[in-house]
C-alpha positions as CSV (number, residue, x, y, z in Angstrom):
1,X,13.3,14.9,-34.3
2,X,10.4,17.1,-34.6
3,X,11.1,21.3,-34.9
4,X,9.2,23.6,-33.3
5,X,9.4,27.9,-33.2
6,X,8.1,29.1,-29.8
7,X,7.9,32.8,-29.5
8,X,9.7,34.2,-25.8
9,X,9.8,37.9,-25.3
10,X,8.4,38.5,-29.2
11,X,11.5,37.1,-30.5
12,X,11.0,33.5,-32.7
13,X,13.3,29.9,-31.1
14,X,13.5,27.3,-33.6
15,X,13.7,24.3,-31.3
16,X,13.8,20.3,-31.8
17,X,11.7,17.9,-29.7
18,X,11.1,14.4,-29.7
19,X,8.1,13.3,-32.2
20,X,4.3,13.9,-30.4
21,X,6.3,16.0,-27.7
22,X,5.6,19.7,-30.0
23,X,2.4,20.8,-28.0
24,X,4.2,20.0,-24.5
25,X,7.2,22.3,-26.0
26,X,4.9,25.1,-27.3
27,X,3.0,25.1,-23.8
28,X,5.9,25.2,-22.0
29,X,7.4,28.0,-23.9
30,X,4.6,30.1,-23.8
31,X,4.2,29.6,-20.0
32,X,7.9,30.6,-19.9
33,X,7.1,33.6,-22.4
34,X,4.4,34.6,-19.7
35,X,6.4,34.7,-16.4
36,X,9.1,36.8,-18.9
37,X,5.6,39.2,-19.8
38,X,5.0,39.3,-15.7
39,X,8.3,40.6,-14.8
40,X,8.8,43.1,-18.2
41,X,5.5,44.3,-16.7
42,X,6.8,44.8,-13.2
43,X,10.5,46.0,-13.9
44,X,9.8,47.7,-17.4
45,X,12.8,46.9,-19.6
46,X,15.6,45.9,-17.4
47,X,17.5,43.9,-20.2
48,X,16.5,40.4,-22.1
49,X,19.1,38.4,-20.0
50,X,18.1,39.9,-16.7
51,X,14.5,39.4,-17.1
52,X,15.2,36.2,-18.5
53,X,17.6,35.1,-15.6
54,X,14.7,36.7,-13.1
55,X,12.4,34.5,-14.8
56,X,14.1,31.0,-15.1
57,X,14.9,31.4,-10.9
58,X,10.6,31.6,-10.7
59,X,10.3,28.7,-12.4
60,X,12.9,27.4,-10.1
61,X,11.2,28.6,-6.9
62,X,7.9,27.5,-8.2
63,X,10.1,24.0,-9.0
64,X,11.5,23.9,-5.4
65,X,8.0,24.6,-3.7
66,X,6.5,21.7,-5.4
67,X,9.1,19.6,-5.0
68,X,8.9,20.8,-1.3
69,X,5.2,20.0,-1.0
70,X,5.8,16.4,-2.9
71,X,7.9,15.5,-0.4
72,X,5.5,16.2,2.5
73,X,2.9,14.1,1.1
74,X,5.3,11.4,0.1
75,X,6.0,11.6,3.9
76,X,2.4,11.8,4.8
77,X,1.7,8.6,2.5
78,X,4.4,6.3,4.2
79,X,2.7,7.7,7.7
80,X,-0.4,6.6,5.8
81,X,0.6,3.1,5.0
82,X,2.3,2.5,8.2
83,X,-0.7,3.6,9.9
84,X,-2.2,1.4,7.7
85,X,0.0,-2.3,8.5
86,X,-0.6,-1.4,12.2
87,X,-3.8,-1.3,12.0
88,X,-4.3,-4.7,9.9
89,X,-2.2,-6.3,12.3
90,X,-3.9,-5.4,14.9
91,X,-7.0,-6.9,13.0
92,X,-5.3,-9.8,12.2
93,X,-4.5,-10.3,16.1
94,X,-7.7,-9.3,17.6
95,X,-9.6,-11.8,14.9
96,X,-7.3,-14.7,16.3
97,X,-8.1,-13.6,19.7
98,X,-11.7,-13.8,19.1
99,X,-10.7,-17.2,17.1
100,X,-9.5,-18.8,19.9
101,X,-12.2,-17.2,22.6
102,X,-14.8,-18.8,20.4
103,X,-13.8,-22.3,20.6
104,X,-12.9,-22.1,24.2
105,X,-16.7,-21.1,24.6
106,X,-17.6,-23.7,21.7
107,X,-16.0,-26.7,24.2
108,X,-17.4,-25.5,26.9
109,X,-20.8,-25.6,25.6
110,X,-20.2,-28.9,24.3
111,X,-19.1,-30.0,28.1
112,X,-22.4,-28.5,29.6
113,X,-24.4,-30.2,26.9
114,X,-22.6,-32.9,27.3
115,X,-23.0,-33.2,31.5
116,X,-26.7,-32.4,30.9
117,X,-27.0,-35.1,28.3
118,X,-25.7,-37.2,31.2
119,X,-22.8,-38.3,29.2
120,X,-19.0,-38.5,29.3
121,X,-17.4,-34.8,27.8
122,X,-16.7,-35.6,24.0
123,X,-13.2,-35.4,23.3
124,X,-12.7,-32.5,20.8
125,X,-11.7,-33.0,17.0
């Protein structure tokens, strides 16, 4: 385990992390150390555990937003890909349609060329 001291509030936190996780740690404290800076700002000095309270339930509300807006798109993807199916199949139906409408009008070509010719239809393959 790797050790890190992040500074929250101007007071030093020895902390352990998993090896090559130090600079995610450091960041995180320091974004941590700034909501705690935004609120000492706003409220003055209300006490460390209050303004540290206040700020863990913004990173919660920040945490609920996003989880929020990931499940919207989430939602919106699966629309997406549904969306998506229909409209292959509908491809995929339509191409056999037009499959199917072209060798109806391949016969009956061959049946007019065929009656021009003067000869018997061809029986198809």
């Amino acid at each position: 385990m790797a050790q890190v001291t992040v500074t929250i509030d101007g007071k030093a936190y020895r902390m352990a992390c998993e090896e090559g996780q130090e600079d995610h740690l450091t960041d995180l404290a320091t974004r941590f150390d700034n909501y705690v800076g935004h609120l000492k700002g706003q409220f003055g000095e209300i006490g460390d555990l209050r303004i540290t309270v206040m700020a863990g339930i913004m990173v919660m509300d920040e945490i609920s937003e996003l989880t929020r807006r990931i499940a919207d798109l989430e939602s919106e993807l699966g629309a997406l890909r549904n969306s998506s199916d229909t409209v292959l199949a509908a491809n995929a139906r339509t191409e056999e349609n037009l499959a199917a409408a072209l060798s109806e009008v391949t016969s009956r070509i061959r049946g007019i060329t065929d009656k021009l010719n003067g000869r018997a239809p061809a029986e198809l393959n």
